[in-house]
C-alpha positions as CSV (number, residue, x, y, z in Angstrom):
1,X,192.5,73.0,84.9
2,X,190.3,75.1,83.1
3,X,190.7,72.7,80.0
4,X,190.0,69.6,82.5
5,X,186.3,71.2,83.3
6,X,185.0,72.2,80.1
7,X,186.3,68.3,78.2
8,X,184.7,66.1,81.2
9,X,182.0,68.7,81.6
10,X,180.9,67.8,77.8
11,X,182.0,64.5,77.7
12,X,179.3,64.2,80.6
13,X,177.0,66.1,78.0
14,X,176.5,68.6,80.7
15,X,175.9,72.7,80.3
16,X,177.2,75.0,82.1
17,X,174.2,75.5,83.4
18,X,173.6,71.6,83.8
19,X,176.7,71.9,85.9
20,X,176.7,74.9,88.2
21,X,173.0,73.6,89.3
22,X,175.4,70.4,90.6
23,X,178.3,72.0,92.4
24,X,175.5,75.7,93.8
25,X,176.9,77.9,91.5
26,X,176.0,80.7,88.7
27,X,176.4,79.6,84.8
28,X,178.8,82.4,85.0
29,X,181.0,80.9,87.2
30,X,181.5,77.7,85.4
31,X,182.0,80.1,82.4
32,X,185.0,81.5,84.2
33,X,186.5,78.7,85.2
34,X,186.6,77.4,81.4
35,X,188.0,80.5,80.4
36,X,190.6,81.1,83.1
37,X,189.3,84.1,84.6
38,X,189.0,82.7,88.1
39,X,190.0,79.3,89.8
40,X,187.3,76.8,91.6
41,X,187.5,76.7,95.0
42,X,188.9,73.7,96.8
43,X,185.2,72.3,97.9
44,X,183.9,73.2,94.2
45,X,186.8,71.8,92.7
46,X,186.4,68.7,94.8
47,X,182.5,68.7,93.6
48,X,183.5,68.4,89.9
49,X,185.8,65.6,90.1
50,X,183.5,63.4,92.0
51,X,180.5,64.4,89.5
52,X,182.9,63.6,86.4
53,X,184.1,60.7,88.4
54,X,187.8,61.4,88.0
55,X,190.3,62.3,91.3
56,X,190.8,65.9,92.4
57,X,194.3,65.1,91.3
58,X,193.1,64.6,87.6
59,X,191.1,67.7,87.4
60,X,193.7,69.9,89.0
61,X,197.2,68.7,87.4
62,X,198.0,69.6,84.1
63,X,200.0,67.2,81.8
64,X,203.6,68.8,81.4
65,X,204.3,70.0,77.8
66,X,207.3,68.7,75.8
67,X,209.0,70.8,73.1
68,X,209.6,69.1,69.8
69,X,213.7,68.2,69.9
């Protein structure tokens, strides 16, 4: 997920700070979230996908990797 935020964040052309201001949160915390340190919380998680206009499913599922045969 944490890849999920920071792409639709800047394809938005959003900061962190641009962001956090949206969802009532610290720059810090968005910072977190990009880098894994800590996981949104269901209603902030639910705030990001409706401002990047995507499903929660979207943000929150990550595409499943395939190893090279």
């Amino acid at each position: 997920m944490q890849a999920e935020i920071k792409n639709h964040r800047r394809r938005l052309g959003l900061t962190q700070e641009g962001l956090a201001a949206q969802i009532g949160c610290d720059r810090s915390t968005i910072a977190c979230y990009e880098n894994g340190y800590i996981s949104p919380s269901l209603n902030a998680a639910k705030k990001m996908a409706k401002i990047f206009g995507i499903s929660l499913d979207e943000l929150t599922v990550e595409e499943p990797t395939h190893a090279n045969p």
